[in-house]
C-alpha positions as CSV (number, residue, x, y, z in Angstrom):
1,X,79.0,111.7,312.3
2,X,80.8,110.5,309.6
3,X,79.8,110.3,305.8
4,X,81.3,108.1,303.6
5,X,80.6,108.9,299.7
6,X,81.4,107.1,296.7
7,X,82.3,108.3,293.3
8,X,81.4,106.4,290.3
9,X,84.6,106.3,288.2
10,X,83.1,106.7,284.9
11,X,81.5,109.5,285.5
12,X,84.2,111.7,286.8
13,X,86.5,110.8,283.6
14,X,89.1,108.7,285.6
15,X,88.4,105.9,283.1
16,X,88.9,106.4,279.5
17,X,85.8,106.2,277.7
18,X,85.6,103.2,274.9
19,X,86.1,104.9,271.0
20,X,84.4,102.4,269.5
21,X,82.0,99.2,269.8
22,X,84.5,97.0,269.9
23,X,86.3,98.0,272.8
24,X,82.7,98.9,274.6
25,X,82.1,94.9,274.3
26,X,85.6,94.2,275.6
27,X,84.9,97.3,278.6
28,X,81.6,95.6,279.4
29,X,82.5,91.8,279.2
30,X,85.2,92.5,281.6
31,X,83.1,94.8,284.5
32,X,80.5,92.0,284.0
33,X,83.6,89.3,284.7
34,X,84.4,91.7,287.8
35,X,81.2,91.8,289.0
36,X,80.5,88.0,288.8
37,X,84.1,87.1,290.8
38,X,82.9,90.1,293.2
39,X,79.5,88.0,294.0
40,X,81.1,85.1,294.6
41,X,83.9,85.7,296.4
42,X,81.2,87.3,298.9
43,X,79.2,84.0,298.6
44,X,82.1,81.8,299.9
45,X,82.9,84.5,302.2
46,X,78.8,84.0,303.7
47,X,79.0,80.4,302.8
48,X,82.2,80.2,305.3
49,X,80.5,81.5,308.6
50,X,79.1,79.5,311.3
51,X,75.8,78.3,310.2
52,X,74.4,79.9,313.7
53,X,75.2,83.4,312.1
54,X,74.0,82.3,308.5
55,X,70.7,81.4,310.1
56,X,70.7,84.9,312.1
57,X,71.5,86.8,308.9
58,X,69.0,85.1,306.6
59,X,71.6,83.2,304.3
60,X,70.2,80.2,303.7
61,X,72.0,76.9,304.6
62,X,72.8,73.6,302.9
63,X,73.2,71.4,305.4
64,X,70.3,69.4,307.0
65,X,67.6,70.1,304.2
């Protein structure tokens, strides 16, 4: 059995934490930028699979509404 276990970066130090509010804006626009390209590079990702295995999966499709 294998156990896989991820470590939030932030809370082990291996970012440096933001000195003041300025750079906490910059810190959080950016992981909020990250986060954004990260859902929809998975969406085109879903969006690029046969619509047979969108339907079994759930994702909705946009063809034939």
């Amino acid at each position: 059995m294998t156990t896989i276990t991820y470590l939030d970066q932030r809370r082990v130090g291996a970012s440096p934490t933001p000195r003041n509010a300025g750079q906490k804006q910059i810190t959080s626009l950016f992981e909020r930028a990250v986060a954004a390209w990260n859902r929809r590079k998975t969406e085109r990702m879903l969006e690029g699979l046969p619509q047979e295995i969108r339907k079994d999966i759930g994702w909705p499709t946009t063809i034939g509404k």
